[in-house]
C-alpha positions as CSV (number, residue, x, y, z in Angstrom):
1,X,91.8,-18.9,-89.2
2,X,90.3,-22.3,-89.9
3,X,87.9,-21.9,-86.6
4,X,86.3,-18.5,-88.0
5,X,85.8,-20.1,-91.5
6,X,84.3,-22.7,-89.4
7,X,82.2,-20.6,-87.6
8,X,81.1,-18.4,-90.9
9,X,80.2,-21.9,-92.2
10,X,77.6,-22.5,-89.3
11,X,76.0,-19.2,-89.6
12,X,75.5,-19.4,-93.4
13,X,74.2,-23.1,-92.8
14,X,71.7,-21.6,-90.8
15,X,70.6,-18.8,-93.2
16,X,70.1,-21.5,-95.8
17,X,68.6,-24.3,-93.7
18,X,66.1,-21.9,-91.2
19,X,63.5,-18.8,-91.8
20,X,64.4,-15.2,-91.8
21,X,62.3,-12.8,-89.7
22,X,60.6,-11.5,-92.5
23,X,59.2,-15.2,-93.2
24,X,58.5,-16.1,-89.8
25,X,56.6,-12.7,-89.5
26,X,54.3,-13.8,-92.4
27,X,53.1,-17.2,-91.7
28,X,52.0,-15.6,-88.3
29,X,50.3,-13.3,-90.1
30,X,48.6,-15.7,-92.2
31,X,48.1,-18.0,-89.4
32,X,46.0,-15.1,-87.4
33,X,44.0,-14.7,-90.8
34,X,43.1,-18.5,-91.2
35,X,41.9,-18.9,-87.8
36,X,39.9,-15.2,-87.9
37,X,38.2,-16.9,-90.8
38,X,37.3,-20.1,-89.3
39,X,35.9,-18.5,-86.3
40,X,33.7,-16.3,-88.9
41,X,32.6,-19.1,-90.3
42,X,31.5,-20.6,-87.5
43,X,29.9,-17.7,-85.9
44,X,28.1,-17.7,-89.2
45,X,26.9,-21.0,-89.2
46,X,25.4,-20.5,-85.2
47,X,23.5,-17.6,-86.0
48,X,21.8,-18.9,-89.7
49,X,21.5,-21.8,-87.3
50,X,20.1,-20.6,-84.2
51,X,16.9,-21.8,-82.6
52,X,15.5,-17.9,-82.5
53,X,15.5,-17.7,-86.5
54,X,13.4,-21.0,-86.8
55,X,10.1,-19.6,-86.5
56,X,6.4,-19.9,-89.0
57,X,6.0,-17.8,-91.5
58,X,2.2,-17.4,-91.0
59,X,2.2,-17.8,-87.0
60,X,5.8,-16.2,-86.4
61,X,5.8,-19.3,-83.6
62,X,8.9,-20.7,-82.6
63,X,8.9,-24.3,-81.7
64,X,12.8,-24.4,-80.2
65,X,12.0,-21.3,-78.0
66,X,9.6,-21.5,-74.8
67,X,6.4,-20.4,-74.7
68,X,5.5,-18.9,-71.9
69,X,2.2,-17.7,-72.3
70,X,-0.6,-18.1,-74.4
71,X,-3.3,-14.7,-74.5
72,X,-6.9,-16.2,-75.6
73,X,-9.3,-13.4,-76.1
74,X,-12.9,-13.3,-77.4
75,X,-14.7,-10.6,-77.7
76,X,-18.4,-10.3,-78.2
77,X,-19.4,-8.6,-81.3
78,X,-23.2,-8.9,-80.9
79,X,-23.0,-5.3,-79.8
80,X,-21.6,-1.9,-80.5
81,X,-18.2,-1.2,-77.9
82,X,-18.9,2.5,-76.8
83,X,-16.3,4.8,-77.4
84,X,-14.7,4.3,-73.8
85,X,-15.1,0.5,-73.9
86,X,-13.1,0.8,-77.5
87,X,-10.5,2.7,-75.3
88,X,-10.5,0.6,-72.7
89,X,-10.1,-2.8,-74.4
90,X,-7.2,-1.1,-76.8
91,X,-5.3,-0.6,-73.6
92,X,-5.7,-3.7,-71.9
93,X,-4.5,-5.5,-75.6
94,X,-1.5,-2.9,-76.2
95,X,-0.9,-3.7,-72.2
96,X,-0.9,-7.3,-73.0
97,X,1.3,-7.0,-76.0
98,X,4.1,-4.3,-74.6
99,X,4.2,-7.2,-71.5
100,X,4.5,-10.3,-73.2
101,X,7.9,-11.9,-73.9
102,X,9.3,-12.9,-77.3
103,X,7.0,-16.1,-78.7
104,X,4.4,-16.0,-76.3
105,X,1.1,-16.5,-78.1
106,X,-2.6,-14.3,-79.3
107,X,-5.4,-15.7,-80.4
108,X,-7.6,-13.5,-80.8
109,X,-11.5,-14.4,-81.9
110,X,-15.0,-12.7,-82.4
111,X,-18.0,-14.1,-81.5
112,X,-21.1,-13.2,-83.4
113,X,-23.8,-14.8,-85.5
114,X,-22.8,-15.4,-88.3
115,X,-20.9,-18.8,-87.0
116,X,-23.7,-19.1,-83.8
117,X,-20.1,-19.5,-82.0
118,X,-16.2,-18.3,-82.5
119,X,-15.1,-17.2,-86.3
120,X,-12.0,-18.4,-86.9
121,X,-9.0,-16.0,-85.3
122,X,-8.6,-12.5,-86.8
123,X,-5.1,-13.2,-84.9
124,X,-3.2,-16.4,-84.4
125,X,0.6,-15.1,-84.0
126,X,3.2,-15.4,-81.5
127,X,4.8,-11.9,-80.7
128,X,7.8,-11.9,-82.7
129,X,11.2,-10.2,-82.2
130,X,11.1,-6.0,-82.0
131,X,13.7,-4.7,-83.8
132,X,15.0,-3.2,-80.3
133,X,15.4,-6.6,-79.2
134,X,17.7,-8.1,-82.2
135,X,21.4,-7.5,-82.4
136,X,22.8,-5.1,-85.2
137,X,25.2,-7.8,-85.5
138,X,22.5,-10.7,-86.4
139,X,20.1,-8.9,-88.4
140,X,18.6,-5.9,-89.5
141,X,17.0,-3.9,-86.6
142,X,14.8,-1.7,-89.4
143,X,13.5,-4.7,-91.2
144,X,12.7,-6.7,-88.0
145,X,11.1,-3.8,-86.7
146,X,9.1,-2.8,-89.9
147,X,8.1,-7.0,-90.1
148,X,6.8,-6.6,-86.7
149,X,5.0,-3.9,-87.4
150,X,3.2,-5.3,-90.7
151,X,2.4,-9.1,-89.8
152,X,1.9,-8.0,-85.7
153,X,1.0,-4.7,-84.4
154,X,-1.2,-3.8,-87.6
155,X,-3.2,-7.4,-88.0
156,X,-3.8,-6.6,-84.1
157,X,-5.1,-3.4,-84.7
158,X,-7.6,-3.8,-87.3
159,X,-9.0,-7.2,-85.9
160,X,-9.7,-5.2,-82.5
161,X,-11.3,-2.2,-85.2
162,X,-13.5,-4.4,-87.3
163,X,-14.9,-6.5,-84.1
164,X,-15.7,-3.0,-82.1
165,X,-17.8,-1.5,-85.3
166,X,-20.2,-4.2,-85.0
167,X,-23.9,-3.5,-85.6
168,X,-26.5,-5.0,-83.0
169,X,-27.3,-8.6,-83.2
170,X,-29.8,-10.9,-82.1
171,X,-27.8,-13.5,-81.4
172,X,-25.1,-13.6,-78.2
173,X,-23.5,-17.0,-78.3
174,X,-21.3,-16.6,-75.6
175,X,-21.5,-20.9,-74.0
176,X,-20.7,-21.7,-77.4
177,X,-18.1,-19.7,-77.8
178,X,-16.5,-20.7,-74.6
179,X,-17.7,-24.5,-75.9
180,X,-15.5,-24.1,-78.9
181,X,-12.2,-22.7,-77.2
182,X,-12.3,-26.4,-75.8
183,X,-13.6,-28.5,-78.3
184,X,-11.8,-27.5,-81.0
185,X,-8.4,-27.4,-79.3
186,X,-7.5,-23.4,-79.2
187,X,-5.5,-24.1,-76.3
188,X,-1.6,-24.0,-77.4
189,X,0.1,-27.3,-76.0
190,X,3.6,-25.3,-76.1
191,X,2.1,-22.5,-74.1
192,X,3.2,-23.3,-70.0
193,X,0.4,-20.8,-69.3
194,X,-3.2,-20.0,-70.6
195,X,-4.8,-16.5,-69.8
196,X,-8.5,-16.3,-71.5
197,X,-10.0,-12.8,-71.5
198,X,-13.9,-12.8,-72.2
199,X,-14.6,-9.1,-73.3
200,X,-18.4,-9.2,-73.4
201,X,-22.0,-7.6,-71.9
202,X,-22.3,-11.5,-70.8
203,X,-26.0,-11.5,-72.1
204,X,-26.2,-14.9,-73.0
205,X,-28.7,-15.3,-75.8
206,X,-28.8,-18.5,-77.9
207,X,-30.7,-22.1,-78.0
208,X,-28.3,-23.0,-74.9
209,X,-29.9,-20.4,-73.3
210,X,-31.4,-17.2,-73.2
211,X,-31.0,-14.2,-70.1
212,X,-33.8,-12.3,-72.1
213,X,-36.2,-15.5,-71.2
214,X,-34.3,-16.5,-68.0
215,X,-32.6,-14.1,-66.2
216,X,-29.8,-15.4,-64.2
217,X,-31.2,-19.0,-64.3
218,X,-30.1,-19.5,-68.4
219,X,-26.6,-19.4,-67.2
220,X,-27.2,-22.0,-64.2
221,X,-28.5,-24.4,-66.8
222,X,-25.3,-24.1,-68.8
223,X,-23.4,-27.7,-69.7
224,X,-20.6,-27.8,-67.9
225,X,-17.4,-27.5,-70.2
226,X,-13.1,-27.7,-69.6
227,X,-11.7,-24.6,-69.5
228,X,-9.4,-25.6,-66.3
229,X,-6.1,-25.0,-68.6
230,X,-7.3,-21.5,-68.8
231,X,-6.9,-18.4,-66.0
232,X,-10.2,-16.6,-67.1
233,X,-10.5,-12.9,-66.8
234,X,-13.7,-11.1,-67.8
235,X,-14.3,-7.5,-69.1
236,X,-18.2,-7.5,-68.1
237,X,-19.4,-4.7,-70.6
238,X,-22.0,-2.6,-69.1
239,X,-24.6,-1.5,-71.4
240,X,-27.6,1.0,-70.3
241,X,-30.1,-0.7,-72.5
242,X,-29.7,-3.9,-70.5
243,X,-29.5,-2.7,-66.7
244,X,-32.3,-4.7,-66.1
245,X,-30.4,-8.2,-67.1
246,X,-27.0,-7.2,-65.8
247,X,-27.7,-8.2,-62.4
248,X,-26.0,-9.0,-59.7
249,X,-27.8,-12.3,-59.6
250,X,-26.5,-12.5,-63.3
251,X,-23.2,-11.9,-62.1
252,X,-22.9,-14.2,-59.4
253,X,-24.1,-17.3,-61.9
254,X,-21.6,-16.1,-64.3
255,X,-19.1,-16.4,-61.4
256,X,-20.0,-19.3,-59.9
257,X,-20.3,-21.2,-63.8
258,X,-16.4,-19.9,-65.0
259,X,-15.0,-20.5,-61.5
260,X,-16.2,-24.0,-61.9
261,X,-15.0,-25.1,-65.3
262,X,-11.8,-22.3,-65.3
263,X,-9.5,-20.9,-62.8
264,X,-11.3,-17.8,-63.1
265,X,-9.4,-14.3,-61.2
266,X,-11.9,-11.7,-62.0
267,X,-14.9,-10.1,-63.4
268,X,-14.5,-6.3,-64.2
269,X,-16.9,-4.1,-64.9
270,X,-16.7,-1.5,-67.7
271,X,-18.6,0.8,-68.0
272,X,-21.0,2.5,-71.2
């Protein structure tokens, strides 16, 4: 008798002085909460924090993500694009845009009287995030998408509209141009790679020098400048008006004048 009161003792002793099932269930419950909210929080604090939502708000550049390329393109305005150049130079700038990767860069410029070199870019932006490319979870696909459409596609679009509706002009600075792109520093120091696209008749026609007087010679004359960052590409514009300057003697000085102050790859001809 004394040993089970004993015993009874014990186990009541260790109702009082322990926890029940009941409480043991609920600090492991609350325990799983706490530590679901701290790794909320965290998460939380990485993405508001994350290099790839520290971008300009005029550029949309990112300085903590690489740049791997930066698209310079200058297109003369001193002439009317026809309808299949328009076409044509659409598709090689949607190309470029649809290939580039998240922050690369375009700088896009006109060249025309007015400032007897480059205007200042109609588009300076790096390509932003599509709203295919962000994470439901991060952000809003819709309003990423709809922001890349308004500060991206759409400033693209109507630069590349206004430059092709250009009225003849007397003036073709096209050295100066190219003068500019080095002198005043276009050339994007975060970009590992520079691609410059000349879209132009190449009818150089300025106090540098003038094919109209010269022929092929006005290009030979040319100052020498440094483009060597840059892996030019030109979209020679043929124009029936001018067959008799767009030689192949003025092609070959163009050629050998880019190859030797750029890396140039090509010069394509598009046709009228």
């Amino acid at each position: 008798m004394t040993i089970w009161r004993r015993a009874r003792k014990r186990r009541a002793s260790g109702r009082r002085g322990g926890l029940s099932g009941e409480d043991r269930k609920g600090i492991a419950v609350f325990s799983l909460c706490a530590a679901a909210l701290v790794a909320l929080g965290i998460f939380t604090l990485q993405v508001v924090r994350a290099p790839e939502r520290d971008y300009d708000k005029v550029t949309l550049c990112n300085p903590h993500l690489p740049r791997f390329a930066q698209h310079i393109v200058v297109i003369d305005a001193s002439d009317t694009l026809s309808p299949h150049q328009t076409h044509f130079l659409d598709t090689h700038l949607s190309g470029l845009l649809a290939s580039a990767a998240v922050n690369d860069r375009f700088s896009i410029f006109v060249l025309d009287e007015h400032y007897n070199g480059l205007s200042e870019p109609v588009v300076d932006m790096c390509k932003p995030r599509a709203g295919e490319d962000v994470s439901a979870l991060t952000a809003n696909q819709q309003f990423v998408q709809a922001l890349y459409r308004e500060r991206f596609e759409q400033p693209l679009d109507q630069a590349i509209a206004r430059a092709v509706s250009a009225g003849e002009q007397p003036v073709s600075p096209i050295y100066e141009a190219l003068s500019d792109v080095a002198a005043l520093n276009h050339f994007d120091p975060a970009a590992e790679n520079v691609h410059l696209t000349i879209v132009s008749d190449m009818i150089q026609n300025s106090r540098a020098g003038s094919v109209f007087k010269r022929g092929s010679a006005a290009i030979d004359q040319l100052p020498l400048i440094d483009l060597r960052r840059a892996q030019t590409r030109v979209f020679w514009l043929d124009r029936e008006k001018y067959q008799r300057y767009q030689t192949a003697e003025l092609e070959a000085s163009w050629q050998d004048y880019l190859g030797s102050v750029s890396r140039l790859e090509r010069i394509q001809r598009v046709r009228d």
